[in-house]
N, C-alpha and C positions, 0 to 999 in steps of 0.2 A: 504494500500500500504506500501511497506517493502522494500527499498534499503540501501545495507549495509555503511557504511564509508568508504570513499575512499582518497586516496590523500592530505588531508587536509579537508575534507568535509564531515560535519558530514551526518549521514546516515539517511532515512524518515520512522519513526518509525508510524502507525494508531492506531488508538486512541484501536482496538481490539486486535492488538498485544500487545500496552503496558498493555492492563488488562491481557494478558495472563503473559506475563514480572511480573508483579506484584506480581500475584496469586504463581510463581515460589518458588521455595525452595531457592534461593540465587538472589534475586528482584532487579530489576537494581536500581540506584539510581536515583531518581527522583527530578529535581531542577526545583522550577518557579519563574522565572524571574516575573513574575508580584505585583504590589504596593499592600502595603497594604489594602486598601481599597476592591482593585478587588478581595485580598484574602476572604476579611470578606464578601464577594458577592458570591462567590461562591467558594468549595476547592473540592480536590479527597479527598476520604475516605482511604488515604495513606501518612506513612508519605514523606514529602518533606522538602525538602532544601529550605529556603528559602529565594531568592538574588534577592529582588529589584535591577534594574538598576538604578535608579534614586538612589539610595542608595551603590554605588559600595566603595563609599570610604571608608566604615564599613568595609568592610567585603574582598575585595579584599587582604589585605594582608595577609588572615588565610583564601585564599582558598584550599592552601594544608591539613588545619586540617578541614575541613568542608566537603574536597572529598577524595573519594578515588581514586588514581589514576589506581587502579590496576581492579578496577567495572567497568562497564559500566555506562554511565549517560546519563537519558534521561532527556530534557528541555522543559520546559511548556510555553506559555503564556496563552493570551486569544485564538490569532488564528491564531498562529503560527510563525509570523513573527519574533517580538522580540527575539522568541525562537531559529531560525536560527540565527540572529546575534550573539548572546551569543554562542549559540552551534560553529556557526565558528571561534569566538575569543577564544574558551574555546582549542580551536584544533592546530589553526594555529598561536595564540601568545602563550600560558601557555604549549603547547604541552601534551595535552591530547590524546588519542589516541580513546576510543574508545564512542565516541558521536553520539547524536541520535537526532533528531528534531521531536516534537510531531505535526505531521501535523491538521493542525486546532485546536488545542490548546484545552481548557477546551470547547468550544463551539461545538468541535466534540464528544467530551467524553460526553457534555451531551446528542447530540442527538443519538450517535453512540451505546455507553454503558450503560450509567447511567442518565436516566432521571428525577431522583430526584436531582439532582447538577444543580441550577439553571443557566438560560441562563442572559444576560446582553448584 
């Protein structure tokens, strides 16, 4: 499922669109809000951004040099949720414009695309 961003609300990006996204000549950019731990559990075979929440006070004030504002960004978690939050804070405080929420998070990616990226 595929809705674009609208109004302050990032857009619902599945888990097959973002592998086509990926595979692209000019690849969105992909951030996962998930801890480290959940990283070393399981990752996409892509690079990623990567912005713990529980860790925002790092990295929050060099998120202009960590993103681009002028790409696209798509947001990870495990399955989804976190990833809307960040994706609507990334939009409606930071004023990002073009945001995307990876519906079901790595847990879709594994069963949807890639079922070698373990589940947890």
């Amino acid at each position: 499922m595929t809705t674009h961003p609208t109004a302050g609300l990032p857009g619902r990006l599945g888990t097959t669109a973002l592998a086509e996204q990926l595979a692209g000549a000019s690849p969105i950019q992909l951030v996962d809000v998930r801890e480290d731990q959940e990283l070393a559990l399981a990752r996409l075979p892509h690079p990623v951004v990567h912005l713990p929440l529980s860790r925002s006070a790092e990295w929050i004030g060099r998120l202009d040099e960590l993103l681009d504002r002028e790409r696209p960004v798509a947001v990870l978690c495990h399955a989804g949720v976190r990833s809307w939050q960040f994706a609507c804070w990334l939009m409606q405080d930071q004023g990002y414009g073009d945001v995307w929420n990876v519906e079901g998070g790595i847990e879709a990616w594994s069963r949807e695309v890639d079922a070698s990226v373990p589940r947890y």
